[in-house]
N, C-alpha and C positions, 0 to 999 in steps of 0.2 A: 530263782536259783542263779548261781555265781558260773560263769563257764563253767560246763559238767567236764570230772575228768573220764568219761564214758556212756554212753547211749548203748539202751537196750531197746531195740527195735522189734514190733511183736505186728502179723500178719493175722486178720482171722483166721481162724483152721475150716477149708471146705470141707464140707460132708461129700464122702469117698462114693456116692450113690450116682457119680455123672463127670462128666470131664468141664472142664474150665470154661464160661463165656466170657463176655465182652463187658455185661454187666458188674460182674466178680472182679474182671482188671481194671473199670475205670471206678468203682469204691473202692480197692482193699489195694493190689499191689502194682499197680502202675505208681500212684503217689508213692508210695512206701518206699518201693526200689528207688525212685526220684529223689528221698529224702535221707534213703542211705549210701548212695552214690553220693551223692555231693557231700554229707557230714567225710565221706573218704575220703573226697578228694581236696577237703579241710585240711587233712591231718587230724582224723579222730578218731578214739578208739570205739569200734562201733560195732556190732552185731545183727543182722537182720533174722530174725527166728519165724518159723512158720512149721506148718505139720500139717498134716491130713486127721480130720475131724473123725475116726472110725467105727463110734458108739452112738446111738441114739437109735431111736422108732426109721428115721429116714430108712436106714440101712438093712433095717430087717422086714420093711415095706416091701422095694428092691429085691430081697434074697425073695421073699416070698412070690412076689412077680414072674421070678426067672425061673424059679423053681434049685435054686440054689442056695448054698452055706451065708450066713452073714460075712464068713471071712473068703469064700471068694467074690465076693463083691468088692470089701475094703481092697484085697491083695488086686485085681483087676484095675480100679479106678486111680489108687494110690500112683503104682506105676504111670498111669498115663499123666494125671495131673503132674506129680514130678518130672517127667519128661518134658511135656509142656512148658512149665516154670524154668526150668532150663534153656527150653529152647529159644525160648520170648526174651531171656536173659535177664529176669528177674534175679537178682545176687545173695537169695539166700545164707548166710554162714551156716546155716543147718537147715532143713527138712524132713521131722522127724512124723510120725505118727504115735496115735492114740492107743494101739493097740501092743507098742511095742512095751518089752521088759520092762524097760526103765519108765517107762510114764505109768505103768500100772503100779509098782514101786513107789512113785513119788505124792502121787494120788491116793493112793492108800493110806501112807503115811501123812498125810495132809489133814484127809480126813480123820486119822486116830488122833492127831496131836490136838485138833478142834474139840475133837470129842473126849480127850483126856482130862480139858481144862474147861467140862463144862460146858462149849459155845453152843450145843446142841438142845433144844427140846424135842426128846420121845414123846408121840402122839399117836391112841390109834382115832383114825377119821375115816370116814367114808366116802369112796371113792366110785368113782364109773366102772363099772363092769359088767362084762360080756357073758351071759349064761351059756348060751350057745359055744362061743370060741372059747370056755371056760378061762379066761383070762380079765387082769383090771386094763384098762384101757387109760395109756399113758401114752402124754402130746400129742403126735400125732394119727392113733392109733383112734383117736375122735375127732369129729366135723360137727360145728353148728355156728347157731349165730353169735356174734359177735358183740358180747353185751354196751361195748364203745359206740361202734358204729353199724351195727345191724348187718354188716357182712355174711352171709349164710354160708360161708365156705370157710371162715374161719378155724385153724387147728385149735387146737386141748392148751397146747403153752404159748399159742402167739398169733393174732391175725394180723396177715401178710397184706393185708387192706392198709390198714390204718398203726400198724408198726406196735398197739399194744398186747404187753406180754399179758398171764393171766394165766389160771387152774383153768383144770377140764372142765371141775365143776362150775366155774363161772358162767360157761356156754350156753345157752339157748337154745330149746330142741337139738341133744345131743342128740349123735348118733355113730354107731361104731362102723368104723373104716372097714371093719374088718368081714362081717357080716349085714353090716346096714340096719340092724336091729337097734331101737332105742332100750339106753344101757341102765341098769338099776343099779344103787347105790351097795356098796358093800364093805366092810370093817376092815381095813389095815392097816399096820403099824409103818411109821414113816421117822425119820429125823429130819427134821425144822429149823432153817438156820435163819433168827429171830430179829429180822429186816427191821424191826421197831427198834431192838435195842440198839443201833446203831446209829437212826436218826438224826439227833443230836448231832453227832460226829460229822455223817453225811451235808448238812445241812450249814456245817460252818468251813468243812473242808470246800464243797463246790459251791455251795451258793453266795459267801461271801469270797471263799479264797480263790474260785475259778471266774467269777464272774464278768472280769476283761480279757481272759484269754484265752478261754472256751468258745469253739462257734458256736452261734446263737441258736442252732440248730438243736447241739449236743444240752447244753446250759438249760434251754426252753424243756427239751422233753426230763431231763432228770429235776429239774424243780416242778414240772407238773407229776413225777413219780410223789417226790419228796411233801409237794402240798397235799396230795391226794392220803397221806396218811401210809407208811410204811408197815408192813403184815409177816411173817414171818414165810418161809418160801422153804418149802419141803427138797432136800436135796439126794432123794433114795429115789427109787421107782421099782414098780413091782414087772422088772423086764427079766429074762434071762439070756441077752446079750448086752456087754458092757464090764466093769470092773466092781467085783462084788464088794456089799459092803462089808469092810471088817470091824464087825460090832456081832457081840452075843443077839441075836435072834435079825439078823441081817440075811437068810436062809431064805435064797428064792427072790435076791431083792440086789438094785444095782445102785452103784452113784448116778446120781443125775447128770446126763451129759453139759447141760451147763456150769454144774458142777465141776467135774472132770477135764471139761474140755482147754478152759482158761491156763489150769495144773499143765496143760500142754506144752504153754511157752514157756513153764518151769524147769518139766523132763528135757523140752527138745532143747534147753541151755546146757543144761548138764550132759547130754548124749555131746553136743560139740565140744566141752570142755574136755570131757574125756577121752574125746578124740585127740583137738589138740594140746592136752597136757597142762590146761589153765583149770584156773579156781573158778568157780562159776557165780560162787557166794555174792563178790564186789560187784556182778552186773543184774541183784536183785535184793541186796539188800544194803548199799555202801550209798549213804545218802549225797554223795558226789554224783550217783548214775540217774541223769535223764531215763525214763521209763516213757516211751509212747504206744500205746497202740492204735494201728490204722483200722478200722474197720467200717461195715456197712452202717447205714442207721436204724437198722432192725437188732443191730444187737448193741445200740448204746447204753442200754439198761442193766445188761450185763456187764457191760466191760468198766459204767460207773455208776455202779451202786451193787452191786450183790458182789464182784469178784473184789472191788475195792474193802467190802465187809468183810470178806474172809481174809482177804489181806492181813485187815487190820485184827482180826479174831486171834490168826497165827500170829502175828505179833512183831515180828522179824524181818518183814520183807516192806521194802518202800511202797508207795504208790504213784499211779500214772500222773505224769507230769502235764500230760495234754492227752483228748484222745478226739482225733480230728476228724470223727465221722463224715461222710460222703453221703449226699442222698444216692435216690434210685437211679438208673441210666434207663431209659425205653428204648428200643429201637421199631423206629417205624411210623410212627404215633402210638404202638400199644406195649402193654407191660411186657418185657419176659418172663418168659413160663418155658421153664425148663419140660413140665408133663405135655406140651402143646410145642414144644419143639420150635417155638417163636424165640428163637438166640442164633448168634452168631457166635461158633462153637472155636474154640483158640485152635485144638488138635485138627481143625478143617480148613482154617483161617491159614496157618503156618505150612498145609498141605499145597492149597489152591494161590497162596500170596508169597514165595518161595522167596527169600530175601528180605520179604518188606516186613518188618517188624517193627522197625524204627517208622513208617508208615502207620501203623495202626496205636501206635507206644504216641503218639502228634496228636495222631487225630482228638482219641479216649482225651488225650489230656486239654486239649481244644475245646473240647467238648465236655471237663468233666463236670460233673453235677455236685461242684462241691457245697452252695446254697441253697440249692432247688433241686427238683428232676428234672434232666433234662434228655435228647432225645439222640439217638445215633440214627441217621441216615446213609447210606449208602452213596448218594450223591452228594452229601457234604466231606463223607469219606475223598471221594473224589475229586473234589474242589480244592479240601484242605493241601492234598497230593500234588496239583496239578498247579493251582495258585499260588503254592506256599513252599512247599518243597521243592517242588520243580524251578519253578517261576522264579523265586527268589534267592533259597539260601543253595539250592545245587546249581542255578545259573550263575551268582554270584563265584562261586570256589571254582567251578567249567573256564569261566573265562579269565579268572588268574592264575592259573594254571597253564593255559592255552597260552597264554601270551607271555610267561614266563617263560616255558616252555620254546617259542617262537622267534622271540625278541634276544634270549640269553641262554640258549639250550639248557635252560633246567636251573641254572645258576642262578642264586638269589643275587641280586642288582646291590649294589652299594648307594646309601643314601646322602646326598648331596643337600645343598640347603635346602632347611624346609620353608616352606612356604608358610604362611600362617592358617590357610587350611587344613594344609599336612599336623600341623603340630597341633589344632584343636579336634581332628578325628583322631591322633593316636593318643590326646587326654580323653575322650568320647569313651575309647576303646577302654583307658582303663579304669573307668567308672563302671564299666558294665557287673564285672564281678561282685562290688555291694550292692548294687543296684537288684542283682537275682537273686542274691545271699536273700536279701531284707524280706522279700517276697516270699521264699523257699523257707527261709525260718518262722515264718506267720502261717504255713501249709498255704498258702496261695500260691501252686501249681500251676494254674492256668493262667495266673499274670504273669508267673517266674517266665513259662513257654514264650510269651509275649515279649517279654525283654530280651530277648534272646534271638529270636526272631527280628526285634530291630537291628539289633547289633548287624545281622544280616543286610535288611536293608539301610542301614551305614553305608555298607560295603559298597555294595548296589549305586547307592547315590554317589558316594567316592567315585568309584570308577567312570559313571555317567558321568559326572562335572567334570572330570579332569581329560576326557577322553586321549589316553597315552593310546589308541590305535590311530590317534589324527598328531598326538605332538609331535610322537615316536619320527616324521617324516620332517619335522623341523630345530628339531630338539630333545636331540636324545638323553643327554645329563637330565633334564627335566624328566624324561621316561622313567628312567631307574630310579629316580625318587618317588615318581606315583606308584611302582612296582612294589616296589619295596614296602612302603608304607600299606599297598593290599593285601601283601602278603604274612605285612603284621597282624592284620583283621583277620586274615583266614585263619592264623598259627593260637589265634583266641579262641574262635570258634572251635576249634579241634580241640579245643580243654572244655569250656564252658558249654557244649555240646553235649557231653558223656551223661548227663543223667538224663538226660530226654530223648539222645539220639545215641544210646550205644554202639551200634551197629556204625554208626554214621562218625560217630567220634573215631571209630577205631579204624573204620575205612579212610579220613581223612590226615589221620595221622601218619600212615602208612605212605599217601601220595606225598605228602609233604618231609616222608624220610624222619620220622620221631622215632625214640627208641627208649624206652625204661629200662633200659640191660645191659646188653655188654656194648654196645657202641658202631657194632658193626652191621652191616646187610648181610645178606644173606651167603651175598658171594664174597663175603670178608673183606671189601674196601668200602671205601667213601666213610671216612667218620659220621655219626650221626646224631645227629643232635636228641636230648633229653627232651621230651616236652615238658611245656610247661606245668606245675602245680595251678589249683582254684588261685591262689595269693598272690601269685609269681604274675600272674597277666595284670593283677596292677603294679604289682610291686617291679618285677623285673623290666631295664629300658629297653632291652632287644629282646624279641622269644623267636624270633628266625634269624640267624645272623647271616651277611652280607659273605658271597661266599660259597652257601651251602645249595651241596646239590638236591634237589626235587625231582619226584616223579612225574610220569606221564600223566594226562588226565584222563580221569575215567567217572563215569556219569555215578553221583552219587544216588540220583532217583533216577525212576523213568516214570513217562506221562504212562497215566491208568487209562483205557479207553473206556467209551461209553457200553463194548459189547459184555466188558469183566465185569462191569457194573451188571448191567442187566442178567446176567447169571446168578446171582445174588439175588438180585430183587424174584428173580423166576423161581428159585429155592424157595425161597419165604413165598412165596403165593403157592406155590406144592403143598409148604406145610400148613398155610390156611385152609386150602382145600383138601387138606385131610382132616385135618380138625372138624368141619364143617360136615364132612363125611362123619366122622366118630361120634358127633355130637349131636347129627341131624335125629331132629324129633317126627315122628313117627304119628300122624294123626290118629287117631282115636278113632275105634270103630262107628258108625252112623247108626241111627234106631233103627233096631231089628223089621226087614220086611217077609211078607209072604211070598212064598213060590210064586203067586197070582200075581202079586205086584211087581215080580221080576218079570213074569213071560210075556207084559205088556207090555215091556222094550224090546221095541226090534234095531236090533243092529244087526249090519252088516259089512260084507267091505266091496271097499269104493277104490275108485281112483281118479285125482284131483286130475284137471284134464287144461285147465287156463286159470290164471290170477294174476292180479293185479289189485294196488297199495290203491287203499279208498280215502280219495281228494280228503287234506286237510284234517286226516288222522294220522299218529305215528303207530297206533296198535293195530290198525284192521285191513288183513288183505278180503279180496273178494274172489271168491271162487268157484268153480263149474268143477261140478264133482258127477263123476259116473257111477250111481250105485248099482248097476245092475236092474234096476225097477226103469231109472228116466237118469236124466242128467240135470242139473239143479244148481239155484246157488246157493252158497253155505258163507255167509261171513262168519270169522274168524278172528279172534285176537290175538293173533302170532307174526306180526309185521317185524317186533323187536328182537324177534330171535331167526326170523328165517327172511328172505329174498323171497319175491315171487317165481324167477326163475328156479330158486332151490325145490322149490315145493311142487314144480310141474311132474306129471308122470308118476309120483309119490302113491303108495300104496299104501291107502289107508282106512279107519276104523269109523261109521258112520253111526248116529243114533239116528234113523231116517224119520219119526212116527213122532218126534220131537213136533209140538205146535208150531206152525209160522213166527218170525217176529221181524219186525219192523226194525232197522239201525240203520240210524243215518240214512232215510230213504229207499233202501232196498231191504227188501224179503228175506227174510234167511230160513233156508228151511230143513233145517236141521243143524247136527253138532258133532265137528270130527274130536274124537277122543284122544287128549292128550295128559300126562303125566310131567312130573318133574323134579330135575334131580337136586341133591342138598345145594348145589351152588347154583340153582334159580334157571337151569339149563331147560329149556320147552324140548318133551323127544315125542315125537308120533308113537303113539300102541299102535301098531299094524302089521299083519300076519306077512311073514318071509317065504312064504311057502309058495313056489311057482304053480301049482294046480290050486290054488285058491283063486277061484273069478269070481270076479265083481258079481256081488247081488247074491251070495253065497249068505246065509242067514249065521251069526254067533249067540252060541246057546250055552 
């Protein structure tokens, strides 16, 4: 395609069943915002669209949970993700939902005009169903194994293992979510939107026409759909939440939310348009408009190959031009799991990290998994902060600022002859704009961040080499030309910053006295300057001119300590150690004994009186235990959980009538009773009760 005269930018839609993680932002809209920030600050006419997901099994899982409506769950999480999205300053032009008017409207009619012209096959088949919850059992409404990769916890339309879509009935050892009963097949009528008959199409549109500029990632998994033989894909379900189907005997039955959901970025075009008084037509069917969509790569299959088919079914509307899937993000070393509460939650994250946005907006992109999966740390969180932001690009703008500031109260210096270093860091500077463009328009996000981040340490090494806090004492003309020239660097930064550092763009612009408006401050003097356009920082020969006043400096990061961190990581171990709790298995009763073969234990209680760790073992203390009978020694293998002085005076549980045994050269004659808890914790069984003396019989 020829420069587009417009980009329409499309967001996955989350499912409205939880608030926003870490995961969500570094596949779907950190890049996204990254890539419609910059296409703006191009000069282009651009849209970023997204919406809340608010149909499907997830949601009615959730209402069911809470004991609540499927719509106060959407209406609950909708707000907060939108809030969220806002506050993180993700640049939406609209955020619409699933559930609203107009998308049930557009979806409907989407689906009649498919079905007017044919692209439907009526089928009745049989499906999974629930005797007991008297219901068919759709997506994720069943659990089994994963006929791909053997996964046992795989859902009904997708295991979250191994990224493949698929029917319930594909599954192995179903069983329903809902009841836990294994589900029997049963007769219903569905419409089939006939993945075969598009094939073809599919097959010459991505596999020869995307095949250099598709990642390998995206290109790999839709030609192993495409070789695998394409089947037709049912797009009703027998749910009653969601938007019904309108077709004669659709009574009782819904669009399929991956059906419906994609119609999303359709509705929520036209909810903006109609807001602000534009056609919405040209930004989805006017073959001049780039079309991307950013999403995870669990839903590549959908977004090319079944939404690309209906596309092309309806007839009218273009198709995506790239769609630059993101793998997984882990934190920690392990998956997120949203039901296990192992994420790093944004509405927690923007609570506890007050300001730092542009902080976590670095890191994600540092770190995103646009090849592979990779992993978010909490202490590379902090490294990134403390190395990179700190270290470099706020130490960098701190100290030209400080010594502008110092040397010229505020006044940008007048530049005097350059030097030939002067003049090949400010050609440096203005190569950097293609140099991120190139990167940014190939979605390589995490190299764009990289170049940008030079450009920084440019800065950095400029001002090292040139040291105007040592010339400044012999040579001042010479000062006001390295001044100048760093404050040309910095006046870059402040534009070519905005899609990674919003926060940080708009704080730097502000010190440096920029203004998109009327010209003035606040208190109505000091003229101020325009900042610069993405173009303008190569193309313009001054963007700070010699003259102009600047602000004070004010710390664009702050160093993270190591104690913010470890709250974080103490969080995440709470919720391991609930999980561990929730999930702890529960041994199994032992073979049944007789009364006789119980009342031939005698226990009683004791109390441990001296111990000490037995030479050249880490498990076994030694101990002198008083049971009331004599006093004795008891070895024990609880060295790794307890001290010997912890355990002196201890009131505890004895099997006295236990045989001798020999460890390690001492006698042990008997066995204090212990338990333990799901996180591998040793606790004594022993009676609290202050009239219980030793040598006291338990029966």
């Amino acid at each position: 395609m020829n420069k587009p005269k417009r980009y329409t930018i499309t967001t996955a839609l989350p499912y409205t069943n939880g608030p926003i993680h870490i995961g969500h932002l570094a596949g779907v809209y950190v890049p996204a915002d990254i890539y419609a920030r910059y296409l703006r600050l191009t000069g282009n006419d651009v849209i970023l669209i997204g919406g809340s997901d608010e149909h499907g099994v997830p949601i009615t899982i959730k209402a069911k949970n809470e004991g609540v409506t499927p719509q106060d769950v959407v209406d609950k999480y909708h707000a907060i993700i939108k809030k969220s999205f806002k506050d993180f300053g993700i640049t939406f032009d609209n955020y619409s939902r699933t559930s609203a008017e107009v998308h049930h409207k557009t979806a409907s009619e989407f689906f009649t005009t498919l079905n007017d012209k044919g692209e439907f096959i009526e089928e009745v088949t049989e499906q999974l169903y629930d005797a007991e919850a008297n219901q068919f059992l759709a997506d994720r409404f069943v659990v089994g194994t994963c006929p791909k990769c053997g996964n046992e916890e795989s859902y009904g339309d997708q295991c979250e293992n191994c990224g493949t879509s698929h029917n319930a009935t594909d599954l192995i050892n179903p069983k329903s979510a809902l009841t836990g009963n294994t589900p029997t097949l049963k007769q219903t009528k569905h419409w089939f939107l006939p993945l075969d008959k598009h094939e073809a199409f599919l097959k010459e549109w991505i596999l020869e026409g995307h095949k250099k500029d598709w990642k390998p990632n995206v290109y790999g998994q839709c030609k192993s759909w495409i070789d695998d033989g394409l089947r037709p894909r049912a797009v009703t379900r027998d749910l009653d939440w969601g938007i019904p189907v309108p077709a004669e005997g659709g009574e009782g039955k819904v669009l399929y939310v991956w059906f419906d959901a994609p119609i999303g970025y359709i509705s929520s075009t036209i909810e903006w348009a109609e807001r602000e008084g534009k056609d919405w037509e040209p930004y989805w069917k006017d073959q001049d408009t780039k079309l991307v969509h950013f999403i995870g790569k669990d839903n590549i299959v959908f977004h090319c190959i079944i939404f690309p088919a209906m596309l092309k079914a309806e007839g009218s509307y273009i198709l995506p031009e790239n769609v630059p899937a993101n793998e997984f993000l882990n934190l920690e070393g392990n998956k997120l799991s949203t039901s296990k509460n192992w994420a790093v939650w944004l509405p927690e994250y923007l609570k506890e990290f007050p300001g730092q946005q542009d902080v976590l907006r670095y890191a994600l992109t540092s770190n995103a998994p646009e090849t592979k999966d990779n992993d978010f740390t909490w202490k590379d969180f902090q490294a990134r902060n403390n190395n990179e932001l700190v270290a470099i690009f706020g130490n960098f703008i701190n100290r030209v600022v400080v010594l502008t500031n110092k040397y010229y109260d505020g006044v940008t210096p007048t530049a005097n002859a350059l030097s030939q270093v002067d003049e090949e860091t400010l050609a440096a500077v203005k190569a950097y704009p293609d140099v991120i463009s190139s990167s940014i328009e190939r979605y390589r996000f995490r190299e764009a961040q990289q170049e940008l981040m030079n450009l920084a340490r440019l800065g950095n090494k400029y001002l090292a080499d040139e040291e105007p806090w040592k010339v400044i004492k012999v040579d001042e003309v010479r000062t006001q030309t390295i001044m100048y020239v760093a404050l040309q660097i910095a006046s870059a930064l402040a534009t070519l910053c905005e899609p990674f550092l919003p926060f940080t763009s708009e704080k730097l612009k502000k010190i440096l006295r920029f203004t998109l408006n009327d010209k003035k401050d606040d208190e109505g003097h000091a003229e101020l300057v325009e900042a610069s356009h993405w173009n303008e920082v190569s193309t313009k020969e001054v963007l700070l001119p010699s003259g102009h006043q600047i602000g004070k400096a004010e710390l664009l990061f702050s160093k993270i300590e190591d104690a913010t961190i470890q709250a974080q990581l103490d969080k995440l171990e709470a919720s391991k150690k609930a999980n561990d709790i929730a999930n702890a298995v529960v041994e199994p009763q032992k073979d049944t004994i007789t009364f006789d073969d119980f009342t031939k234990l005698d226990i009683r209680v004791g109390t441990i009186l001296e111990a000490e760790k037995m030479p050249k073992t880490k498990k076994l203390l030694v101990l002198k235990v008083d049971t009331g009978i004599d006093v004795r020694t008891i070895v024990s293998g609880i060295a790794e959980s307890f001290t010997p002085e912890e355990v002196v005076g201890k009131r505890v549980t004895v099997l006295v009538n236990l045989a001798p045994r020999a460890l390690r050269g001492v006698e042990s004659e008997g066995m204090i009773l212990m338990t333990e808890t799901p996180e591998g914790k040793l606790v004594f069984v022993n009676p609290d009760d202050t009239a219980v003396t030793n040598g006291l019989q338990i029966s």
